[in-house]
PAKOL-570126 format. One record per residue: residue in three letters; x, y, z of N, C-alpha, C, CB in turn. Coordinates in steps of 0.1 Angstrom, whole numbers, plus 5000, padded with zeros to 4 digits. Glycine has a CB too. Example, Ala and Ser with C-alpha at 12.3 -4.5 7.8 and 13.67 -1.06 7.14 Angstrom:
2
ALA513249435078512349555078513249675078511349555090
SER512849785071513749895071512950005079514149945057
! end
This chain:
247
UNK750767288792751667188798751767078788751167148811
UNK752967008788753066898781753566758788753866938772
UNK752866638784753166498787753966418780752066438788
UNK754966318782755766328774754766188769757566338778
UNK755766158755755666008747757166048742754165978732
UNK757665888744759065848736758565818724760065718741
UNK759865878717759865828699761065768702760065958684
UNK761265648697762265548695762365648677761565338697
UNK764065618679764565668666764365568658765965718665
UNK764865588639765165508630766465428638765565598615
UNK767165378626768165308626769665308630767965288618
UNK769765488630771165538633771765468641771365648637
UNK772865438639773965348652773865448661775765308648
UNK773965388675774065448689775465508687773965338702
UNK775565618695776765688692777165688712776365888682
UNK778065708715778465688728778165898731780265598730
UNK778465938725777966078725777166148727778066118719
UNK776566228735775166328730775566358721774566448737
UNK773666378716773566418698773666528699772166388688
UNK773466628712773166798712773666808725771466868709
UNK774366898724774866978735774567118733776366958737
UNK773967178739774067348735774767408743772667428736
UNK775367368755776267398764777667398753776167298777
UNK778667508762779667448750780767398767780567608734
UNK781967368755782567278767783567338768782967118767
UNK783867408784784967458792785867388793784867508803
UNK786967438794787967358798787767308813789267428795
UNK788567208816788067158828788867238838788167008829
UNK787567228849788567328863787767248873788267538866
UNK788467288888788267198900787067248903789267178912
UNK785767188903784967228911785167318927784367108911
UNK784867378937784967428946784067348956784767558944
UNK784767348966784267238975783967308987785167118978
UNK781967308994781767418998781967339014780267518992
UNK781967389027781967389041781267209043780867529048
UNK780467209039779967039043779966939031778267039048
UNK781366959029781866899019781266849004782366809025
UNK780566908999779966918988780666988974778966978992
UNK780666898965781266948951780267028947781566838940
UNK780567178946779567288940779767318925779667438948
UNK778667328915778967318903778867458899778267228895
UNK780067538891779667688890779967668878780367818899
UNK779467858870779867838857781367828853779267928850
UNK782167908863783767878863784067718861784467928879
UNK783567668869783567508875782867428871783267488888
UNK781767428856780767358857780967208859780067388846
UNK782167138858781866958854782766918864782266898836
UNK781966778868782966688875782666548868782666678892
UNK783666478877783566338865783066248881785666258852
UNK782066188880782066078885782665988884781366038884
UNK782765928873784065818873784965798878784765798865
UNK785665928879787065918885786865938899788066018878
UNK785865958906785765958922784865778923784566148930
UNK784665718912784165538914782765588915784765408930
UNK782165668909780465628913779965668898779465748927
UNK780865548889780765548878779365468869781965518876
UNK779165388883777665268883777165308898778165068882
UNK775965228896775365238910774665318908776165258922
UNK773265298922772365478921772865568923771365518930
UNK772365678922772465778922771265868927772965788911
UNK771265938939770066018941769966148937769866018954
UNK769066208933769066308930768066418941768766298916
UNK768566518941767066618955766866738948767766688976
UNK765866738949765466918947764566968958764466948932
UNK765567048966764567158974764167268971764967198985
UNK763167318981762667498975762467548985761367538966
UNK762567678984761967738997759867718990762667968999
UNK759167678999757967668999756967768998757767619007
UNK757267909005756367979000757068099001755167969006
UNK757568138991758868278986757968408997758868338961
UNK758568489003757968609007757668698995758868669017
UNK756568759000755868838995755168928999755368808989
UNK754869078996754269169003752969159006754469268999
UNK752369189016750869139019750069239013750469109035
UNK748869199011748069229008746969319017747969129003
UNK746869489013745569529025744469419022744669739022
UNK744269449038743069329042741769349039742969299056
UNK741069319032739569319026738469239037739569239009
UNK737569369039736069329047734669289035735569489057
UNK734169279045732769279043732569069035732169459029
UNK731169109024731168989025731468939013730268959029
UNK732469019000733168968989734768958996733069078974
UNK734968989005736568969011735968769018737169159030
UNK734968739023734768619027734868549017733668609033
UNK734068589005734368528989735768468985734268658979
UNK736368558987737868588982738468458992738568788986
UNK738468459003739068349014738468229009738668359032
UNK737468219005736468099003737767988993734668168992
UNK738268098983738768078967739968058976738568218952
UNK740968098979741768158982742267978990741368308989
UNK740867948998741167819008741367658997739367799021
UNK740967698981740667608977742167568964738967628973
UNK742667688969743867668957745267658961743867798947
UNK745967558957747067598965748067708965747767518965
UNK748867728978749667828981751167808977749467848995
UNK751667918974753467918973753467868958754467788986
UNK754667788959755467788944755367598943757667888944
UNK754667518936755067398929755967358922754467378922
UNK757267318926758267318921758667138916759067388930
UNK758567168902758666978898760066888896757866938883
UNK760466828898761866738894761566638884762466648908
UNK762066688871761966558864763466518854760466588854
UNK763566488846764566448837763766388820765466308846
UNK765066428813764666398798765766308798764766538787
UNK765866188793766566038793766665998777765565888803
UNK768265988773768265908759768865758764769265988745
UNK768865638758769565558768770465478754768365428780
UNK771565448757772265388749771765318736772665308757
UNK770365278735769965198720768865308711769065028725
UNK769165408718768465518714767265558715768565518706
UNK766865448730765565498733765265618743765165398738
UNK764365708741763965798749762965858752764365848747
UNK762765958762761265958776761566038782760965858788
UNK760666098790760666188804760766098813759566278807
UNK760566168828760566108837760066238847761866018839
UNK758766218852757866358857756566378865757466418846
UNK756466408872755066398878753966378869754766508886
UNK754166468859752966518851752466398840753466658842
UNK751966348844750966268834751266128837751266288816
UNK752166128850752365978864753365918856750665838868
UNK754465978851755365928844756465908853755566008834
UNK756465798864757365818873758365698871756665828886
UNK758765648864759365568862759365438866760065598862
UNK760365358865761265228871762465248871761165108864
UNK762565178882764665158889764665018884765165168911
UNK763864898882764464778883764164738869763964668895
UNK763964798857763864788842764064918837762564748836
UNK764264918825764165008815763065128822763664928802
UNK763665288821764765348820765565338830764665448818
UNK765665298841766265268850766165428862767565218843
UNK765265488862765265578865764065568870765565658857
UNK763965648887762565658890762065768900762165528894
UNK760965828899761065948904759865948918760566048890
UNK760865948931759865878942758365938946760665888955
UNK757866088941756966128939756666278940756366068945
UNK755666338943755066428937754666548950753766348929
UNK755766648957755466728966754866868960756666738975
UNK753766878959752866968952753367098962751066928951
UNK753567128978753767248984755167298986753267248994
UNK756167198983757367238988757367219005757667378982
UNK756167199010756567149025757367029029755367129034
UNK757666919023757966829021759666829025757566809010
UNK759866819038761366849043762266809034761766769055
UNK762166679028762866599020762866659007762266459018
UNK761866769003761766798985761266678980763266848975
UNK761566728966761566598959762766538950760666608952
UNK762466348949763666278949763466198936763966188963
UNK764966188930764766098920765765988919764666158908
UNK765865878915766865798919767065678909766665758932
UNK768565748898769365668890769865548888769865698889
UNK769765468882770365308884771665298871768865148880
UNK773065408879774265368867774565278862775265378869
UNK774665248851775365148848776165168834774465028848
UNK777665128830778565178820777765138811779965128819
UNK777765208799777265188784775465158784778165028776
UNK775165238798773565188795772665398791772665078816
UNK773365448796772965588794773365638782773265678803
UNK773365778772774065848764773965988774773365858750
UNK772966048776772766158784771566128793772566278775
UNK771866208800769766238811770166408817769166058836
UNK768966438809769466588812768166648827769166718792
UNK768566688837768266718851767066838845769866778863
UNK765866848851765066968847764466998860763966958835
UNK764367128863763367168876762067258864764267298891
UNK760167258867759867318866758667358875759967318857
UNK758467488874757967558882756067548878758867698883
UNK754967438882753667398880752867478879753167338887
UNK752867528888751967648898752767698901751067628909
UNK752067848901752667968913753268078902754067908926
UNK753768198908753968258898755568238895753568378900
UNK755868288883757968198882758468338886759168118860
UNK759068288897759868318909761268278912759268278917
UNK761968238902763368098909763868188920765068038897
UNK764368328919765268368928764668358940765768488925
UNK762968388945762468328959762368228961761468358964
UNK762068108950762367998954763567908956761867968948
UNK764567978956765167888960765967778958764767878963
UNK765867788948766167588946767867558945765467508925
UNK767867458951769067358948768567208945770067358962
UNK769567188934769467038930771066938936769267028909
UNK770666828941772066778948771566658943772466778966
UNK773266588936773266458933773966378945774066438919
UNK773866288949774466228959774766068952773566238974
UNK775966048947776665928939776765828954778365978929
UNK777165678949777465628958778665618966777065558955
UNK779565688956781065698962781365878957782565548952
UNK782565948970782566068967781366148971782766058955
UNK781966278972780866368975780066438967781266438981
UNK778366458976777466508966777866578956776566578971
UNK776866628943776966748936776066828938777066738923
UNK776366948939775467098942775367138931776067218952
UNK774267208924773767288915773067388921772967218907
UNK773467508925772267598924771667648913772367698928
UNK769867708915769267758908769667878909768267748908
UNK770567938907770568088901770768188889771068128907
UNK771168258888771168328881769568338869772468308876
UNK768368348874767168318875766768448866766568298889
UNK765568418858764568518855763168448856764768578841
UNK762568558853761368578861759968538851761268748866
UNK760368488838759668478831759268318824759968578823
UNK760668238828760068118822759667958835761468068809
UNK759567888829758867828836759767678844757567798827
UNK760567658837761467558834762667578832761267488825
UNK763667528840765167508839766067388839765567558850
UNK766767378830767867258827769067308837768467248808
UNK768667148844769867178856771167118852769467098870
UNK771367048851772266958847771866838842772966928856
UNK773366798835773366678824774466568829773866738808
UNK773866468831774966348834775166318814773866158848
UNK776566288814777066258801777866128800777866378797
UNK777466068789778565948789779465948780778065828787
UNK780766028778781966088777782865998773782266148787
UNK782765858758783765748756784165658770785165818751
UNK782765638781782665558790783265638804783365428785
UNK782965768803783165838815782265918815784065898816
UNK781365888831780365968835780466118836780065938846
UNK780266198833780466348834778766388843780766428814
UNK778766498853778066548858778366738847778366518877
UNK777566788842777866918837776866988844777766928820
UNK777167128846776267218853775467268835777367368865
UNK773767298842773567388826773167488836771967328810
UNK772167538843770967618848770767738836771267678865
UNK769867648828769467738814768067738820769867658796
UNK767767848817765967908817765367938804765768058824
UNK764167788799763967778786762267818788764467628780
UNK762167928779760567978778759667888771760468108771
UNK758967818779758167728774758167638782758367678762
UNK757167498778757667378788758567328782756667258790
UNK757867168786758667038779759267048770758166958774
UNK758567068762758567098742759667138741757567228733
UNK759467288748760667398747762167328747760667498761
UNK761867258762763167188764763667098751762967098777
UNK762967008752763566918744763866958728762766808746
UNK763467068723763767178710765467218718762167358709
UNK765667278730766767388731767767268729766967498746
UNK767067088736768667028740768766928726768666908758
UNK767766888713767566858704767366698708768366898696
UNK766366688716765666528724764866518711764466538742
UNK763766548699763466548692762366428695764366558684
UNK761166468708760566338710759266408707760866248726
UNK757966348705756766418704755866418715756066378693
UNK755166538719754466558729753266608728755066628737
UNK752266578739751066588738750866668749750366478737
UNK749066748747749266798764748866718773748466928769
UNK748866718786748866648798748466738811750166598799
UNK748166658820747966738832748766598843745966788835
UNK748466698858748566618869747766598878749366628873
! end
């Protein structure tokens, strides 16, 4: 696992642009708007503009739910007194899938960070990054999931790219479940599902809020990057240095 540290760049002028996109850019199409009025981001559909619905500043919440403990086929039931063993272990570890919410943040003067459970990197809303991550549901029982919550403001972001990863448990996305919802302060949420899932990495780039010559862009990614942190921030070219970490 990895804990982040910001590298503040050299000297390059701030560019209003992400430095890296690996996504490429579709032409624009109307998002689809599902039954309880929610903007759903598909790959047909990936981008909406916040701006132009006014929740171009202001917080911004972000949610990630999961299903908590994916079905799975049981297990024949073991006696005697290494099956008591087995419960002993069994009582002391947690159950289901750990599913984490965090974000990778460049901010306008070219500073940049995570924002993550892992190594109590939970930010600030009322300073620098302006981002803060309300905490840490290790079971997914947590009705609410977990929440993170943006402080917009024009010319203070470049990108913050959305990540879910999976702590503990075995990687599972398609039983788990996940949806990530932005809820802006004007206009309706954005939906991201996790799908189109494999089974082997650990971490997914959900989406990217972009700052687009002073227009907010919401972009769908749900890219599945083998590795952690690292990984990530190699596929999106964050170019920050990391150490390991726990939680």
């Amino acid at each position: 696992m990895a804990i982040d540290y910001t590298k503040r760049p050299g000297a390059a002028a701030p560019s209003s642009q992400p430095s890296s996109q690996p996504s490429s850019q579709p032409a624009a199409a109307t998002p689809p708007v599902s039954g309880s009025g929610r903007v759903v981001l598909t790959k047909s559909a990936p981008r909406v503009s916040l701006s132009k619905q006014g929740s171009g500043s202001g917080r911004i919440r972000v949610n990630l739910n999961w299903s908590a403990r994916p079905d799975a086929p049981a297990a024949p039931e073991k006696k005697g007194f290494l099956a008591r063993l087995n419960k002993l272990a069994e009582a002391g570890r947690p159950s289901g899938i750990d599913l984490d919410l965090g974000c990778l943040f460049e901010l306008a003067d070219g500073r940049k960070g995570v924002i993550q459970a892992l190594g109590n990197s939970f930010g600030a809303i009322g300073q620098a990054p302006w981002i803060a991550l309300d905490g840490d549901d290790r079971s997914g029982a947590v009705t609410g999931g977990e929440n993170m919550t943006i402080e917009l403001a024009t010319g203070r972001f470049r990108r913050i790219l959305i990540f879910a990863m999976i702590y503990d448990g075995v990687p599972n996305w398609a039983a788990a479940d996940g949806v990530v919802t932005l809820t802006p302060v004007a206009g309706p949420p954005v939906e991201v599902r996790l799908d189109a899932a494999t089974d082997s990495s650990r971490i997914c780039a959900v989406a990217q809020l972009l700052d687009q010559g002073g227009e907010l862009v919401v972009q769908r990614e749900v890219r599945y990057v083998d590795g952690g942190q690292s990984a990530l921030d190699k596929a999106y070219g964050w170019g920050m240095q990391w150490a390991p970490g726990r939680k």
